[in-house]
PDB file of N, CA, C and O in Angstrom:
ATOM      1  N   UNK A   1       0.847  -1.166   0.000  1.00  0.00           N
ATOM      2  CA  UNK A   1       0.000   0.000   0.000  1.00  0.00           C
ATOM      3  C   UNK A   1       0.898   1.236   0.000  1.00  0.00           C
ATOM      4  O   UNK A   1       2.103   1.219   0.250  1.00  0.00           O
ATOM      5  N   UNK A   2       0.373   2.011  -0.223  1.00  0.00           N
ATOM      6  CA  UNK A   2       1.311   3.306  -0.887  1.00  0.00           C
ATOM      7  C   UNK A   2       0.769   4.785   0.510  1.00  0.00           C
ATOM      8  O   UNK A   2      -0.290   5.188   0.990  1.00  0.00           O
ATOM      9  N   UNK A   3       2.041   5.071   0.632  1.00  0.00           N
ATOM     10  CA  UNK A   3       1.554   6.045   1.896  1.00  0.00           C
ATOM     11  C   UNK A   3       0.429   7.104   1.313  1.00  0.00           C
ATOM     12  O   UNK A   3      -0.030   7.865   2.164  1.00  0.00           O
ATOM     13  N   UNK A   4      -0.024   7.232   0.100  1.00  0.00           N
ATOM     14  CA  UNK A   4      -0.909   7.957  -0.094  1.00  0.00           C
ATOM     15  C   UNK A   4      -2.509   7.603   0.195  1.00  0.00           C
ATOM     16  O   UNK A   4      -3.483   8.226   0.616  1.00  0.00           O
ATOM     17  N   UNK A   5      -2.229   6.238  -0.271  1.00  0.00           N
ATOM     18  CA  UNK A   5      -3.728   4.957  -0.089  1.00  0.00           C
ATOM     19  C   UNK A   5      -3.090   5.324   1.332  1.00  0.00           C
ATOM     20  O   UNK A   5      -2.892   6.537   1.257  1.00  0.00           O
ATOM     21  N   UNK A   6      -2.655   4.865   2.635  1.00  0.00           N
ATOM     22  CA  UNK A   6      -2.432   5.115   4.152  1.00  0.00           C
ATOM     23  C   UNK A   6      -3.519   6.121   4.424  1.00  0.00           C
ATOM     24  O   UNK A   6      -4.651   6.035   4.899  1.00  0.00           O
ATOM     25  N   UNK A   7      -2.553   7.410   3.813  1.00  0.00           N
ATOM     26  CA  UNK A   7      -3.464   8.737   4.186  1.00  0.00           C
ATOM     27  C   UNK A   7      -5.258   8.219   4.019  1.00  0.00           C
ATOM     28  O   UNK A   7      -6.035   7.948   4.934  1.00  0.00           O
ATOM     29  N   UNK A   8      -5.487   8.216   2.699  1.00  0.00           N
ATOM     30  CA  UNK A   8      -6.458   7.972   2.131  1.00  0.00           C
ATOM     31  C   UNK A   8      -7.625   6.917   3.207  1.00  0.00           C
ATOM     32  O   UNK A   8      -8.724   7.296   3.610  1.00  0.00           O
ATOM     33  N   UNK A   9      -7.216   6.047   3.382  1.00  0.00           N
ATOM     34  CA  UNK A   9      -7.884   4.587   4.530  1.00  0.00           C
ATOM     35  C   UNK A   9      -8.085   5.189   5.600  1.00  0.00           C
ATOM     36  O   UNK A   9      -9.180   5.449   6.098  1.00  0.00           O
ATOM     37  N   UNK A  10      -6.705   5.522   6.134  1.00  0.00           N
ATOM     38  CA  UNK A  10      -6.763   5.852   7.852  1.00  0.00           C
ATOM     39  C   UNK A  10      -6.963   7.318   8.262  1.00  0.00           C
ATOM     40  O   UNK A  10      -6.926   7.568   9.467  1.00  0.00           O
ATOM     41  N   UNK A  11      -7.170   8.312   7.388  1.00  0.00           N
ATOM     42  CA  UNK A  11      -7.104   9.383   7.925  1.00  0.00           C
ATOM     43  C   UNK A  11      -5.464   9.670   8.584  1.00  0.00           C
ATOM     44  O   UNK A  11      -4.723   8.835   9.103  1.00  0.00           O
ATOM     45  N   UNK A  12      -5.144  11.545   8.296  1.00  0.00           N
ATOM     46  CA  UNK A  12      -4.599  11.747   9.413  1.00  0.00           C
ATOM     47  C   UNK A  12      -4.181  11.889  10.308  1.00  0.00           C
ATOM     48  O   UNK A  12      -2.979  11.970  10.564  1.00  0.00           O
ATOM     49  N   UNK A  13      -5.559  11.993  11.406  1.00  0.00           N
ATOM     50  CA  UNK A  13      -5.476  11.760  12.613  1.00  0.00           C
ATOM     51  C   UNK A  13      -4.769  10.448  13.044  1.00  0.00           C
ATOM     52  O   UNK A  13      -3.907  10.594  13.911  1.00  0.00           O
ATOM     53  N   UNK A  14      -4.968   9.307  12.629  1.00  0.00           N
ATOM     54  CA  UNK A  14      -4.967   7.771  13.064  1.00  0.00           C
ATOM     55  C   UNK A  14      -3.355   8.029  12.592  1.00  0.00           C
ATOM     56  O   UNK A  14      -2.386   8.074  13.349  1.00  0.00           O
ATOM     57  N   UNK A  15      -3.357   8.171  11.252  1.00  0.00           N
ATOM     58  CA  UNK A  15      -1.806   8.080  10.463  1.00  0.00           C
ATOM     59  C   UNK A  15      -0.876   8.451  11.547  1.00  0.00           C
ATOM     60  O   UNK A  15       0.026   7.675  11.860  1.00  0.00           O
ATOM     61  N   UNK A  16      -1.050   9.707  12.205  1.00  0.00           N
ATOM     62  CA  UNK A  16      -0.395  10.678  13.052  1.00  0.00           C
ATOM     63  C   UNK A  16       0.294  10.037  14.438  1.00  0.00           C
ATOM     64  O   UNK A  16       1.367  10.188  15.022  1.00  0.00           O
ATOM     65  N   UNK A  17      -1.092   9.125  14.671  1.00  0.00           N
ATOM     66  CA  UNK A  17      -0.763   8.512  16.282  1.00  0.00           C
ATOM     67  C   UNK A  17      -0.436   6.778  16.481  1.00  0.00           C
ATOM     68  O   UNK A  17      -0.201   6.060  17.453  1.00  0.00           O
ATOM     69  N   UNK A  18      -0.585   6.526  14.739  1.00  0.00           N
ATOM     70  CA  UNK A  18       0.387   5.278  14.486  1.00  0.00           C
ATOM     71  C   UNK A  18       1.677   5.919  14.390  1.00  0.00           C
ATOM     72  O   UNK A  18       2.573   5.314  14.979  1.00  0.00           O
ATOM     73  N   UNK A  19       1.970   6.875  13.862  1.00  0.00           N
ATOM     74  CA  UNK A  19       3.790   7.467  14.011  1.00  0.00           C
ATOM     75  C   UNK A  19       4.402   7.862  15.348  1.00  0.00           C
ATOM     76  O   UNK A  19       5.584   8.159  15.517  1.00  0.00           O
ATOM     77  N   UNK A  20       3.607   7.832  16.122  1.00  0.00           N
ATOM     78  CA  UNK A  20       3.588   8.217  17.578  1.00  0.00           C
ATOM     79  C   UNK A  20       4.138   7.374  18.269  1.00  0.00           C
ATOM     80  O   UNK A  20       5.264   7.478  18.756  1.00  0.00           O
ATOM     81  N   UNK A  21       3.140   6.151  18.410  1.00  0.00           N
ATOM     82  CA  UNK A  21       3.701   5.175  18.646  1.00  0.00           C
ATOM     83  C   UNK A  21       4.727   4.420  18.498  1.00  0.00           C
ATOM     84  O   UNK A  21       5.467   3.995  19.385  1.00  0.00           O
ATOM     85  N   UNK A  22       4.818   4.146  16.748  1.00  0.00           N
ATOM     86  CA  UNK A  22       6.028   3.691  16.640  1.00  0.00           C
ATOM     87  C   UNK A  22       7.183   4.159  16.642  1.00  0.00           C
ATOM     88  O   UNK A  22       8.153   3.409  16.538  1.00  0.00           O
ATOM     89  N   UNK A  23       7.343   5.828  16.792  1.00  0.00           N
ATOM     90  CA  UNK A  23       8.567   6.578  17.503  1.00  0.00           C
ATOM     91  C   UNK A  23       8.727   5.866  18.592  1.00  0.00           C
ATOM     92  O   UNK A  23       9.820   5.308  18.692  1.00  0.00           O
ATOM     93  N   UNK A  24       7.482   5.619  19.985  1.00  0.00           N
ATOM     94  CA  UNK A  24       7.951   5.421  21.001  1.00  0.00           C
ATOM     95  C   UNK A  24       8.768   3.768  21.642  1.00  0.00           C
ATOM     96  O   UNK A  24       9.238   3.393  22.716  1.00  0.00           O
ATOM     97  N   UNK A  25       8.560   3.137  20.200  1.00  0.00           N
ATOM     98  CA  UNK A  25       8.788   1.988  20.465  1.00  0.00           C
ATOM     99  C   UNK A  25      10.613   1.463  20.806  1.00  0.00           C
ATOM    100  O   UNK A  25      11.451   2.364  20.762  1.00  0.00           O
ATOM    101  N   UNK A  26      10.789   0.928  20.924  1.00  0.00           N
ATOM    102  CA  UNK A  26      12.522   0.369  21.323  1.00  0.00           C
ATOM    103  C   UNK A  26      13.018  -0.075  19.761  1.00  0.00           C
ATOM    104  O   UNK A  26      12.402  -0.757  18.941  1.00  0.00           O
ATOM    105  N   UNK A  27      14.323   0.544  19.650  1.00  0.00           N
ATOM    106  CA  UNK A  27      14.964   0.148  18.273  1.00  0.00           C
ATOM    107  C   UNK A  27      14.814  -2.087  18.488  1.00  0.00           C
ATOM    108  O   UNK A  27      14.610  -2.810  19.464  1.00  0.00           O
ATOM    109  N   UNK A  28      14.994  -2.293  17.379  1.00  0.00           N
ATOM    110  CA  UNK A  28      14.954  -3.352  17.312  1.00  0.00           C
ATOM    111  C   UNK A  28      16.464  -4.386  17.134  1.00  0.00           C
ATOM    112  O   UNK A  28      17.422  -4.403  16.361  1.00  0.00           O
ATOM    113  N   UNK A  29      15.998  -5.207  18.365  1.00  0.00           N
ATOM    114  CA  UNK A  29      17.308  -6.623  18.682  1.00  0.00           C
ATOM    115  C   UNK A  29      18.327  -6.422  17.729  1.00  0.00           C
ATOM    116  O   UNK A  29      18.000  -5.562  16.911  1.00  0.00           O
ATOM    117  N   UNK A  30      19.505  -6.932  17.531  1.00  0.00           N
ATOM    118  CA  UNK A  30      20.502  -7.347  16.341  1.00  0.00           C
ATOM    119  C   UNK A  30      19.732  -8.869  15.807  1.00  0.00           C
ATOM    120  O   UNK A  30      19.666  -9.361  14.681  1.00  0.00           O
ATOM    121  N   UNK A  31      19.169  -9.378  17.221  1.00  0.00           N
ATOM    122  CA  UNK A  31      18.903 -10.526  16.817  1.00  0.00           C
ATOM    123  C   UNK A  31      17.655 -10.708  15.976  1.00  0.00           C
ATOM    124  O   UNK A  31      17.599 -11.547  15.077  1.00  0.00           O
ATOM    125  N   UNK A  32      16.561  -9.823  16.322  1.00  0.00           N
ATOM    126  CA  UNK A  32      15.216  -9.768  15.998  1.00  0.00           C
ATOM    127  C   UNK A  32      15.510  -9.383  14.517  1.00  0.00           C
ATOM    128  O   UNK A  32      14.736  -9.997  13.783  1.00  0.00           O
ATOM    129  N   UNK A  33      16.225  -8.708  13.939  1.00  0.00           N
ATOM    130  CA  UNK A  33      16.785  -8.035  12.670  1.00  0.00           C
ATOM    131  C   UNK A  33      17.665  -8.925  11.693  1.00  0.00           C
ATOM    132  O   UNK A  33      17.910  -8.681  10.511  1.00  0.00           O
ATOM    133  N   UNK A  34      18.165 -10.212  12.586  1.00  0.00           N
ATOM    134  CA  UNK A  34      18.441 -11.314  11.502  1.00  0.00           C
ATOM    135  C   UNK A  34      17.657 -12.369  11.396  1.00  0.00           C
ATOM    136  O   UNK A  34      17.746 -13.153  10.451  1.00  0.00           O
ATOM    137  N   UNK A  35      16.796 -12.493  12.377  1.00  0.00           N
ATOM    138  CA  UNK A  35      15.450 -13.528  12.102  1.00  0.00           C
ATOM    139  C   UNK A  35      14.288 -12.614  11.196  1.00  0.00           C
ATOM    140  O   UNK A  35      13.318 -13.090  10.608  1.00  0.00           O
ATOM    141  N   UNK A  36      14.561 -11.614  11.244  1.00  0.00           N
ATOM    142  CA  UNK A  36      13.267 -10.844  10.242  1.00  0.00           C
ATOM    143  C   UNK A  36      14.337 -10.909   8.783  1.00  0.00           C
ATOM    144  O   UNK A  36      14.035 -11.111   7.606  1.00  0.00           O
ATOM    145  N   UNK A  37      15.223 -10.737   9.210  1.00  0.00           N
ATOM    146  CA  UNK A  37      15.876 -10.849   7.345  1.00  0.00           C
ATOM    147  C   UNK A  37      15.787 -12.133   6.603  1.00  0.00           C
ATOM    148  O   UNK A  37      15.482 -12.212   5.413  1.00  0.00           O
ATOM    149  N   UNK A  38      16.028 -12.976   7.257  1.00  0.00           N
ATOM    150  CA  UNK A  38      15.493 -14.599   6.778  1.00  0.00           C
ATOM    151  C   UNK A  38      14.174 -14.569   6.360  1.00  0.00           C
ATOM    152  O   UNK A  38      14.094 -14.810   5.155  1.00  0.00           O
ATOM    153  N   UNK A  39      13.096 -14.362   6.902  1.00  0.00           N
ATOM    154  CA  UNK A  39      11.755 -14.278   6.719  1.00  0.00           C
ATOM    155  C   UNK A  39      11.523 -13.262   5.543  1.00  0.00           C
ATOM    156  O   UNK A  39      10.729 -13.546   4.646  1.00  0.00           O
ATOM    157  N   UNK A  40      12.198 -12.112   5.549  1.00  0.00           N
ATOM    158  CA  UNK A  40      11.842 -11.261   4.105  1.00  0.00           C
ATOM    159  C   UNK A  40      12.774 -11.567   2.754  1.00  0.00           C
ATOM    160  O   UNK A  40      12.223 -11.554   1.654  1.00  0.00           O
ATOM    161  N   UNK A  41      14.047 -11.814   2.857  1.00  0.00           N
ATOM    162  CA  UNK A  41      14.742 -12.661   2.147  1.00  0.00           C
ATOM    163  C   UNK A  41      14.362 -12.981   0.894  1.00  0.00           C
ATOM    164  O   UNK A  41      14.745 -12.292  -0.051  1.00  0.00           O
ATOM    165  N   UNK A  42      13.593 -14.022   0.724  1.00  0.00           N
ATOM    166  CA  UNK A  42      13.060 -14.516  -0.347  1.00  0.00           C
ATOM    167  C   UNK A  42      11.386 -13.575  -0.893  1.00  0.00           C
ATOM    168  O   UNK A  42      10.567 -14.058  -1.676  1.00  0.00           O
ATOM    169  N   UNK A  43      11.289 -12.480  -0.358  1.00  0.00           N
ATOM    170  CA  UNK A  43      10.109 -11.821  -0.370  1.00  0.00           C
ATOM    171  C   UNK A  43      10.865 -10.345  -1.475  1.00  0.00           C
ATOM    172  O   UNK A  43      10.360  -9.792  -2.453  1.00  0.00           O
ATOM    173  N   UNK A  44      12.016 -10.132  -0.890  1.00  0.00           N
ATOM    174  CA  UNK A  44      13.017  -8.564  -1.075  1.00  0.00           C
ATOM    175  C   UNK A  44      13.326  -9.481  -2.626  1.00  0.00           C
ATOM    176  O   UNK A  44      13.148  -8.880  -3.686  1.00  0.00           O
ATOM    177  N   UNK A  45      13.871 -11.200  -2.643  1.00  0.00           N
ATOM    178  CA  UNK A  45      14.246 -11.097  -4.184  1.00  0.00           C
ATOM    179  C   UNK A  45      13.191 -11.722  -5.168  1.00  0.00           C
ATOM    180  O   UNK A  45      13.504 -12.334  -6.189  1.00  0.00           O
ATOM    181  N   UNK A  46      12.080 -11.528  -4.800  1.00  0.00           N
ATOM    182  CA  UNK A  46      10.874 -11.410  -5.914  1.00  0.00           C
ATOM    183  C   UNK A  46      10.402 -10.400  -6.191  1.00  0.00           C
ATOM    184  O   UNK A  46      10.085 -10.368  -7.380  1.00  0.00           O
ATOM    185  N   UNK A  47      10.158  -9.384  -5.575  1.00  0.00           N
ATOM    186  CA  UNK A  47      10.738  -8.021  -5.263  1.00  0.00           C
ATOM    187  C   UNK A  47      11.019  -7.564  -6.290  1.00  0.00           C
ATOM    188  O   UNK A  47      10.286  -7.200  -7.209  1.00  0.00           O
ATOM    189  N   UNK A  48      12.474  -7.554  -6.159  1.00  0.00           N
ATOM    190  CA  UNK A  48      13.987  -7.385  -7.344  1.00  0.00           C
ATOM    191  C   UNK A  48      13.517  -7.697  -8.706  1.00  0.00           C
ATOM    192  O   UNK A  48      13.262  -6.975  -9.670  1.00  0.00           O
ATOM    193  N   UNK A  49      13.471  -9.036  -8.510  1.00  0.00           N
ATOM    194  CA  UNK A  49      13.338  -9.932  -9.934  1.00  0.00           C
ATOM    195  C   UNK A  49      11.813  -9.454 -10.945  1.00  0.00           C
ATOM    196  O   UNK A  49      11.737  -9.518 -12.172  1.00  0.00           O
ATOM    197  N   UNK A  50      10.722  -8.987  -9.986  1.00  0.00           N
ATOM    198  CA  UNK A  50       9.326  -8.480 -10.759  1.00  0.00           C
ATOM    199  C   UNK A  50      10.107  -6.801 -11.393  1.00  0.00           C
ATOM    200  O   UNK A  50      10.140  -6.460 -12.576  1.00  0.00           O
ATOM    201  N   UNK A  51      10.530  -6.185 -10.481  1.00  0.00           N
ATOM    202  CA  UNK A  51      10.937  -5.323 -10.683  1.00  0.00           C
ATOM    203  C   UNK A  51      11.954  -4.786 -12.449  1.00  0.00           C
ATOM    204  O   UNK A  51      11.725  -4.107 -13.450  1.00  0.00           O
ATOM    205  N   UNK A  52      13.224  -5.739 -11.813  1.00  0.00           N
ATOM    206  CA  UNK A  52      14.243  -5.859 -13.127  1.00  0.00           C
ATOM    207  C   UNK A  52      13.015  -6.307 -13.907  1.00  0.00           C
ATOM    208  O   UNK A  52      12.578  -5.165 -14.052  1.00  0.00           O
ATOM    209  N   UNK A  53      12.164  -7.023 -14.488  1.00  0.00           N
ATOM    210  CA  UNK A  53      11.090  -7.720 -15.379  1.00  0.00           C
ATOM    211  C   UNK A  53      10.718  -6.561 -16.269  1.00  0.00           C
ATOM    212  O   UNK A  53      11.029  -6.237 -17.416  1.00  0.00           O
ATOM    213  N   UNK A  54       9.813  -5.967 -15.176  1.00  0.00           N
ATOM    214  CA  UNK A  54       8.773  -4.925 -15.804  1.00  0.00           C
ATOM    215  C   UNK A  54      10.011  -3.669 -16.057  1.00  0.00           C
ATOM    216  O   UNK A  54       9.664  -2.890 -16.945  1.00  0.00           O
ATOM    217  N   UNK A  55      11.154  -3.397 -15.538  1.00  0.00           N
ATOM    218  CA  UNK A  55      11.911  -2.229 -15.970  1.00  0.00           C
ATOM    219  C   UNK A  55      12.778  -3.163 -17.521  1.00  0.00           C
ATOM    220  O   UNK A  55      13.291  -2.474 -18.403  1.00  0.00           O
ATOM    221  N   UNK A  56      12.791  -3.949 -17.566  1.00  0.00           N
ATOM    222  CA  UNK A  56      13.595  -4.106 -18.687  1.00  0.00           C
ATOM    223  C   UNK A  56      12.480  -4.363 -19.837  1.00  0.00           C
ATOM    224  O   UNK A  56      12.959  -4.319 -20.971  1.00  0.00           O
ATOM    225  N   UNK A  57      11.003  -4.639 -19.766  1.00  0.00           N
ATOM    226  CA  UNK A  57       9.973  -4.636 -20.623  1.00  0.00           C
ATOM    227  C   UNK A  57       9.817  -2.983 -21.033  1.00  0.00           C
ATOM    228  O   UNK A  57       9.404  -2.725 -22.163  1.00  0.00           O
ATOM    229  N   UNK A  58      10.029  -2.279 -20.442  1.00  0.00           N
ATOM    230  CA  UNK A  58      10.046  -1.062 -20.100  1.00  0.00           C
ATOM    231  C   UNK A  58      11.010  -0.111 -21.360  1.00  0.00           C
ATOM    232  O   UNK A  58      10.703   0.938 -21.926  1.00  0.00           O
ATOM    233  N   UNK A  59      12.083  -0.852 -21.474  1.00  0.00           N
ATOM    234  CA  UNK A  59      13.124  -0.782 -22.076  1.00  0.00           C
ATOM    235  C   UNK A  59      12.740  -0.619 -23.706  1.00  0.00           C
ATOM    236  O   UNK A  59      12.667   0.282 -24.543  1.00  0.00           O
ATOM    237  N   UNK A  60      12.490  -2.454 -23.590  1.00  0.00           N
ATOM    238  CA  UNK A  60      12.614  -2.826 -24.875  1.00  0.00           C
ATOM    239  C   UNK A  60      11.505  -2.005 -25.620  1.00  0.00           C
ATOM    240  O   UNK A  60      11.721  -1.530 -26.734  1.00  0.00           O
ATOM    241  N   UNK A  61       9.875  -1.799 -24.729  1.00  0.00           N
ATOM    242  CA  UNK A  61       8.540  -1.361 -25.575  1.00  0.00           C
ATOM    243  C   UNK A  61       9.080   0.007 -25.857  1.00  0.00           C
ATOM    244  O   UNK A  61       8.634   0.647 -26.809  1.00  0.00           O
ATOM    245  N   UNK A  62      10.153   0.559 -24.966  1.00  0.00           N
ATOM    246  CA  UNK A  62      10.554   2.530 -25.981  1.00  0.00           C
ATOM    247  C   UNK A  62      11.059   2.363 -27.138  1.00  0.00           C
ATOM    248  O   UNK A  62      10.953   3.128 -28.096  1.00  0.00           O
ATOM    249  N   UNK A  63      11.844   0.972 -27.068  1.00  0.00           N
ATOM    250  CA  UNK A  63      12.951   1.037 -28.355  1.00  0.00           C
ATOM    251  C   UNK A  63      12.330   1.206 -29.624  1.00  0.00           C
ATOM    252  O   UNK A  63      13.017   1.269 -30.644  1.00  0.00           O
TER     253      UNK A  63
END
């Protein structure tokens, strides 16, 4: 979802005091930060790979 759809769903107000919160929260583990990288991992290189796809289709349809 795109921080504009955010705005759009939740309103400002709400947007405002979800940022609130998660200012107030504790930076996160070293450890919690390599068990979340495993888990996104294979998420970050489909990601990549849709990405490079549609930018190199991108390419070829200007040529």
């Amino acid at each position: 979802m795109t921080p504009e759809e955010h705005l759009r769903i939740l309103g400002p107000e709400l947007l405002a005091e979800i940022h609130r919160r998660v200012d107030l929260a504790p930076p996160p583990s070293p450890e919690l930060i390599d068990e979340l990288r495993t888990i996104l991992a294979p998420a970050m290189r489909r990601t990549r790979a849709r990405r490079a796809t549609a930018h190199h289709s991108e390419i070829r349809s200007a040529a």
